[in-house]
N, C-alpha and C positions, 0 to 999 in steps of 0.2 A: 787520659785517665788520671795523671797525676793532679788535672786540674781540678780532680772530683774529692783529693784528698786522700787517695791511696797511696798506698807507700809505694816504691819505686819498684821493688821485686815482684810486688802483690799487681802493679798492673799490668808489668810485663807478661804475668802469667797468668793476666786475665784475658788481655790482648791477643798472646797465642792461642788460646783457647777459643775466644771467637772467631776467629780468622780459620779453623780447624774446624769449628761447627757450620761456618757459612757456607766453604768449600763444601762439606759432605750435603747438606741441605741442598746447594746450588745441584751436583751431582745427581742426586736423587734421581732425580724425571729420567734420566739415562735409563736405557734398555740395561746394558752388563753392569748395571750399579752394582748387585751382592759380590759378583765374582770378580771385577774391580776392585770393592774393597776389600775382599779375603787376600787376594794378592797383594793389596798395597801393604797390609795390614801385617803380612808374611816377610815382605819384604821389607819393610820398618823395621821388623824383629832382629831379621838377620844381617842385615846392609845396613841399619841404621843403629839402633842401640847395643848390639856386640862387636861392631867394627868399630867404634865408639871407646871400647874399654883401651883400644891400645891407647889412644890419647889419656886414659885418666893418670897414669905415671906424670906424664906433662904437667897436666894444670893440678897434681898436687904438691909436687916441685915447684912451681912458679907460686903455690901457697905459701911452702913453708920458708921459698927465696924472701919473696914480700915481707912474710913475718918477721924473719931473720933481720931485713935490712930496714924495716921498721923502727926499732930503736935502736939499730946502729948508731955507732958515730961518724959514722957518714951523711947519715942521714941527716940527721940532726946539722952537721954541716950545711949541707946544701939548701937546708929547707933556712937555714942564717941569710946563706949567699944569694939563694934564688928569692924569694921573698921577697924583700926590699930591692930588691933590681927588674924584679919584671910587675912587682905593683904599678909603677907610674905607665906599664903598658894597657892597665883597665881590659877596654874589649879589643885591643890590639891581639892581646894573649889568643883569642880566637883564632889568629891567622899565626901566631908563633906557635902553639901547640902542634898542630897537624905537621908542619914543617921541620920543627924536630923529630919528632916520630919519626917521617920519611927519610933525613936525613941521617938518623941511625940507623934504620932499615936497609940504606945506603951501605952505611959500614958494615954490613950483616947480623946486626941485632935484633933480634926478634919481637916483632911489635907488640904481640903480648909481654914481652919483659921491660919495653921501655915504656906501655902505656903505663902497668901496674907499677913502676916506680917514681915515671913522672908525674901521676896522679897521687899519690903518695906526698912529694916533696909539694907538691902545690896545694892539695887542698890542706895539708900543714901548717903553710905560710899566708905569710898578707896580703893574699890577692884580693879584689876589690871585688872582684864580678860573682855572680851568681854560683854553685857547685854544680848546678845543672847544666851549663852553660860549660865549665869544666870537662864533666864527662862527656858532653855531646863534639865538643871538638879533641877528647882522647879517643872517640868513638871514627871522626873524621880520617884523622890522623892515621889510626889503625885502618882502614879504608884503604885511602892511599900508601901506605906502604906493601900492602899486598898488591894493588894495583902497578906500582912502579919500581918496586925491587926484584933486580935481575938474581937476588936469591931464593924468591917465591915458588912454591912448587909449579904452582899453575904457568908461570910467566916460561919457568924452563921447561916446561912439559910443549908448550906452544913454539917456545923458539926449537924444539928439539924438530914437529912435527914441519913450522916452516923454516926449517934450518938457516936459522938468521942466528947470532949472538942474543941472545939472554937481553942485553944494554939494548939492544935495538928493539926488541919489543916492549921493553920496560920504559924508553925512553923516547923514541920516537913514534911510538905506534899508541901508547897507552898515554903518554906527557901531558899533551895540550887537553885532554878527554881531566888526565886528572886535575890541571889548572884547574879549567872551570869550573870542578869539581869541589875544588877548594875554597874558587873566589865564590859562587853562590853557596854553598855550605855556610859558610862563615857571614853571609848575609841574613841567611835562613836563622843559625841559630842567637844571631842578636836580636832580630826581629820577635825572635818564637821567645827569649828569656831575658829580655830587656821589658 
């Protein structure tokens, strides 16, 4: 849809929206369709949009963080230092993006906080490659560090059930799944915005 010339939020949320109407269409032909969708429709309400609100404290803190560090001088800092040091990586940055991510994810840094400030310092500075191409490997990135940080709820909620360490699901069980995960992604999105 971007390719049609919408703007990026506009086809996000055109996208959900088809993918919502096909679902229900597809459905249809089912016998329990109405009382199906009362129920899903119920349960949306209650399990999805107001268990919902405890997160919105979250990402309007990670707004006003952003904003703040925005025209830091920090920022401004970094966006001097990174810039000119990871330009001559071009579409290398594809495969450095994600990996930082995860690697601060590592240190327990929350990937919403490191994508929205390394997306931040980069699309500031002189990188060479596409912004599209940007957010789809901050998008990566955030991926895998849910997939591989033994601070993830999901990851500890799994090692709690198979009573293995955190590191060992995060690392050994999820690792190689994320490699590839990585090395085709970063195929994918040079391909798709090259």
């Amino acid at each position: 849809m971007i390719h049609l010339g919408l703007e990026s939020m506009t086809a996000v949320t055109v996208a959900g929206l088809m993918v919502i109407v096909i679902w229900l269409v597809a459905f249809k032909k089912r016998p329990a369709y109405p009382q199906a969708l009362q129920e899903g429709w119920q349960s949306y309400i209650r399990q999805g949009i107001l268990s919902g609100a405890k997160l919105a404290p979250f990402f309007i803190a990670i707004g006003y963080f952003s904003n703040a560090f925005d025209g830091s001088p920090v920022a401004l800092a970094l966006s001097k230092v990174v810039g000119p040091n990871l330009s001559h990586l071009s579409w290398g940055l594809l495969f450095v993006i994600p990996v930082v991510i995860v690697l601060l994810a590592l240190l327990g840094i929350h990937p919403l906080v490191s994508i929205t400030l390394l997306g931040q310092v980069l699309l500031t500075s002189q990188v060479t490659i596409p912004t599209l191409a940007i957010a789809l490997a901050l998008n990566v990135g955030g991926a895998l560090s849910y997939l591989v940080s033994p601070f993830e709820g999901a990851i500890v909620l799994i090692s709690d059930l198979a009573d293995v360490p955190p590191t060992t699901v995060a690392i050994k069980y999820n690792g190689w799944f994320g490699l590839w995960f990585l090395l085709l992604s970063t195929v994918v999105i040079y391909f798709f915005t090259n």
